[in-house]
C-alpha positions as CSV (number, residue, x, y, z in Angstrom):
1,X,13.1,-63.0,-12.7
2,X,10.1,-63.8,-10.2
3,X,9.7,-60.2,-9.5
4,X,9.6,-59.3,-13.0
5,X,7.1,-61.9,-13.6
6,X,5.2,-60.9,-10.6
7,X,5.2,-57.2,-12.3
8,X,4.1,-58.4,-15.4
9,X,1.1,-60.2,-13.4
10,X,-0.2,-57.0,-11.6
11,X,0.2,-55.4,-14.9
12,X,-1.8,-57.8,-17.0
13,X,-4.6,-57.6,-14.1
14,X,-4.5,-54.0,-14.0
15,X,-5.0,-53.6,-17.8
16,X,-7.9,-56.2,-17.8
17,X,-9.6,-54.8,-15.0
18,X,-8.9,-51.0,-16.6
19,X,-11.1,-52.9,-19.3
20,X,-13.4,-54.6,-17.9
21,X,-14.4,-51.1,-16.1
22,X,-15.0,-49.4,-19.5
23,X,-16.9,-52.1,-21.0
24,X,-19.1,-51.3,-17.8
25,X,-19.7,-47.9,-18.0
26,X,-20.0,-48.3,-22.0
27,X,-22.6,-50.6,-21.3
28,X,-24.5,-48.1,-19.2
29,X,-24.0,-45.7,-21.3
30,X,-24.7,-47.3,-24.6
31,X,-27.9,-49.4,-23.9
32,X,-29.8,-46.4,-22.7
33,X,-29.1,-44.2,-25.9
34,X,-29.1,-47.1,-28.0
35,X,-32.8,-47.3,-27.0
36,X,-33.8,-43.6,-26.9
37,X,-32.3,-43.3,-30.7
38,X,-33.4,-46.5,-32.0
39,X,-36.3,-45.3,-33.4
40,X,-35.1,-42.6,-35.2
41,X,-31.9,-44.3,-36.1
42,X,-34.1,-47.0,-37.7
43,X,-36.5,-44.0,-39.4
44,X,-33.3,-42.8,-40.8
45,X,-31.7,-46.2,-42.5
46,X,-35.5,-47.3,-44.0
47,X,-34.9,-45.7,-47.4
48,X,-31.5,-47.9,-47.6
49,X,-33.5,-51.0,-46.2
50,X,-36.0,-50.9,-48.7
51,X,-33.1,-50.6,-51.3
52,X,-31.7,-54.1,-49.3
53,X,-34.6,-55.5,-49.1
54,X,-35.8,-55.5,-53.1
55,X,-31.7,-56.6,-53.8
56,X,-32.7,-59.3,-51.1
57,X,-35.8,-60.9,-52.5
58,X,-34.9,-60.2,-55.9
59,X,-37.1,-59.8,-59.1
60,X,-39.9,-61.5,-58.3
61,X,-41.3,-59.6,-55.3
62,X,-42.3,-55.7,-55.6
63,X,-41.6,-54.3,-52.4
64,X,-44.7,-52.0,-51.7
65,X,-43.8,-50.5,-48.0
66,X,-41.0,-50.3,-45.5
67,X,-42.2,-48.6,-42.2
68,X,-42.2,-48.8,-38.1
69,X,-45.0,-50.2,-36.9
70,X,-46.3,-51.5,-33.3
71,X,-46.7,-55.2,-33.1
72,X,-47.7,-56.4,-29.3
73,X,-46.3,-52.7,-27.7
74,X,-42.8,-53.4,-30.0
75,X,-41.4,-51.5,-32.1
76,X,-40.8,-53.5,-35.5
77,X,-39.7,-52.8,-38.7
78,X,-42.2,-53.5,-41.4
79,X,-42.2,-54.4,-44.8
80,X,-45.0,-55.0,-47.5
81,X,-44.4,-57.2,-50.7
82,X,-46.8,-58.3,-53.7
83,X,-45.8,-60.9,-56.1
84,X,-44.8,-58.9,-59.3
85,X,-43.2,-61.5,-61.5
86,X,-43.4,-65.3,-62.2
87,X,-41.5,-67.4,-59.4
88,X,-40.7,-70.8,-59.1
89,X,-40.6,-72.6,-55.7
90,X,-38.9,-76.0,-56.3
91,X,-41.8,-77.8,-58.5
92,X,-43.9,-75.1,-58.1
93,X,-44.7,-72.4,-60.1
94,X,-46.6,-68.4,-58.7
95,X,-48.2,-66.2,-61.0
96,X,-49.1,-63.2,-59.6
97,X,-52.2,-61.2,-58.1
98,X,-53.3,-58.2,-58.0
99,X,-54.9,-58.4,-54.7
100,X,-52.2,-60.8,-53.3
101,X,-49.9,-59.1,-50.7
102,X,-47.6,-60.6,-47.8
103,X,-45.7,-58.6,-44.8
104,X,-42.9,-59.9,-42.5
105,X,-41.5,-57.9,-39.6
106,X,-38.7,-57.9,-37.0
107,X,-37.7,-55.9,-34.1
108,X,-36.2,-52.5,-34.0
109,X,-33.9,-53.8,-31.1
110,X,-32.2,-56.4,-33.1
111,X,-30.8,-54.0,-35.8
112,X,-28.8,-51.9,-33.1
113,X,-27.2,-54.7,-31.5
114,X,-24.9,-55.0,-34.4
115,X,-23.7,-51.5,-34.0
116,X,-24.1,-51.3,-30.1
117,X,-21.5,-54.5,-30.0
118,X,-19.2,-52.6,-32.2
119,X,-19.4,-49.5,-30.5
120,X,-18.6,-51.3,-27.1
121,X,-15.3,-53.4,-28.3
122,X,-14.5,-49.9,-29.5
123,X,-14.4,-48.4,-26.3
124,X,-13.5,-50.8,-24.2
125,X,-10.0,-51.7,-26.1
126,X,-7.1,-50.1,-24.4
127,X,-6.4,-47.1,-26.1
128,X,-3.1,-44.5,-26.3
129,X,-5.1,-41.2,-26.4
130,X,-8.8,-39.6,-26.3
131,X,-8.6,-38.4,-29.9
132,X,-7.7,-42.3,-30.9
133,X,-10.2,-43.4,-28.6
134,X,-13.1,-41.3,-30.4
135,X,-11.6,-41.8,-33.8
136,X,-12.4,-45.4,-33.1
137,X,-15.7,-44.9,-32.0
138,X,-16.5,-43.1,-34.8
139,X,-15.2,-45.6,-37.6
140,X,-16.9,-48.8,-35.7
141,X,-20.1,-46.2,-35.9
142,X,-19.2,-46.2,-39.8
143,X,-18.5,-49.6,-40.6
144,X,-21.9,-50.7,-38.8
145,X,-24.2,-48.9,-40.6
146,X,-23.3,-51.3,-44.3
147,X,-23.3,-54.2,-42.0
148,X,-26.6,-53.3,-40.7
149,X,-28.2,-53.3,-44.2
150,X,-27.0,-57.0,-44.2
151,X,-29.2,-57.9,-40.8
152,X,-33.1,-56.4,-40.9
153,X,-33.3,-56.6,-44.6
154,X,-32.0,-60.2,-45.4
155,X,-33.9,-61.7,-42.2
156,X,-37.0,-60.1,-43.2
157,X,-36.6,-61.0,-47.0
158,X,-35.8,-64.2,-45.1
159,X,-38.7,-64.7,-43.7
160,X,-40.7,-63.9,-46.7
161,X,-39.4,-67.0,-48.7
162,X,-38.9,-68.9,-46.0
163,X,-42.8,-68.8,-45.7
164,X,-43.0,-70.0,-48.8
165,X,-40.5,-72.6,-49.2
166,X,-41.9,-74.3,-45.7
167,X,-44.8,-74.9,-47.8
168,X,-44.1,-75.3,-51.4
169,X,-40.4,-76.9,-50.8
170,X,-39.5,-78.1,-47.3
171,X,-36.2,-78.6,-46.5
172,X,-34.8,-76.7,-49.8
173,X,-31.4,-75.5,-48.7
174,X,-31.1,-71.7,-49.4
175,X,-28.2,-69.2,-49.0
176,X,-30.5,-66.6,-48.1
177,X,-32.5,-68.6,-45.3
178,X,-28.9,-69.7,-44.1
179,X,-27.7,-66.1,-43.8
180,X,-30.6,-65.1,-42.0
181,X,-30.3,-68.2,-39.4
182,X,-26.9,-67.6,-39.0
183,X,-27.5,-63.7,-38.0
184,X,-30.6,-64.4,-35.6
185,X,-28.2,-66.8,-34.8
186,X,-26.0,-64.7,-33.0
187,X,-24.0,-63.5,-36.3
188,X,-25.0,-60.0,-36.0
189,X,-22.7,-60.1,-32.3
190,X,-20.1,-61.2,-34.4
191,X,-20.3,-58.9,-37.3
192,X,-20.3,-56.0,-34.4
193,X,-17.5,-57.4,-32.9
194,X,-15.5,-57.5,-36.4
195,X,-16.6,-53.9,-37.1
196,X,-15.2,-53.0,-33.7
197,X,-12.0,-55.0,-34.1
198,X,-11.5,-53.4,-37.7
199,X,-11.7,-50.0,-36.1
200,X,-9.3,-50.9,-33.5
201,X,-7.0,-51.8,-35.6
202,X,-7.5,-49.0,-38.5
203,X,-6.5,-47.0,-34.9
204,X,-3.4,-49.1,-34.3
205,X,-3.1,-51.9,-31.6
206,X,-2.7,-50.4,-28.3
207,X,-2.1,-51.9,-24.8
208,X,-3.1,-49.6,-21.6
């Protein structure tokens, strides 16, 4: 019995370390395309974030731009909004202007950690085969990208009220600001890590 459990022991270490190792060279090899493609990944995914973003604020705001920008040698994402429609803050009621626009914005880098965490668990995970292996990689890819319309575009959209509300009704509870704190919050890690455990297991649990 003591030598099987001493067998079991290497085996355990050897499987953890056989993970550890390809979380390592994931890493290195993630992070580095992650930030030569996040620009044009983001390019790509700003039609559907303006689509997010409008569902996001609702009827009240017109959303009148979605673009990269530069903000202090960042990349950001950018978006423009005007006040289209009557909307009531708490006591307080805005009528809108013609010449009355506001902008929020938020890093490029935070929309691919989401993905990047995904992608990561994905390979790391002890796996039975190559072809499972990419399979994997390629559904934790998948499942990211409607996830990732739940980050930039509800912080940002976030941010827009949130403006408002500091002012007009502070301390006014909100779902939306919520969702957002809870994302910069380190929620988008953990919606990665659930896109890359649901590809894992669409893959079938294996053990090296």
């Amino acid at each position: 019995m003591n030598v099987r459990a001493g067998g079991t022991s290497r085996f355990s270490m050897a499987r953890a370390t056989h993970a550890i190792a390809r979380l390592v060279l994931g890493t290195a090899l993630v992070l580095p395309v992650a930030l030569f493609l996040a620009t044009p990944i983001t390019r790509a995914l700003l039609p559907a974030y303006r689509a997010a973003f409008a569902t996001a604020l609702g009827h009240a705001f017109e959303v009148t731009g979605v673009r990269l920008a530069h903000d202090g040698g960042h990349h950001v994402v950018r978006v423009d909004v005007r006040l289209a429609n009557v909307a009531v803050v708490g006591e307080h009621v805005l009528y809108p202007e013609a010449d009355a626009t506001a902008n929020a914005s938020t890093p490029v880098a935070n929309a691919l950690h989401l993905p990047a965490v995904a992608l990561l668990l994905a390979m790391a995970w002890p796996f039975a085969g190559w072809r499972e292996w990419l399979s994997r990689c390629v559904i934790a890819v998948a499942v990211s990208v409607p996830l990732m319309l739940l980050d930039a575009p509800f912080v940002l959209a976030a941010a827009l009220w949130g403006g408002i509300a500091d002012v007009l009704a502070p301390g006014r509870l909100s779902p939306l600001l919520a969702w957002a704190a809870f994302v910069d919050g380190g929620g988008r890690f953990l919606l990665g890590a659930c896109a890359g455990l649901l590809a894992v297991r669409v893959c079938g649990w294996h053990r090296a």
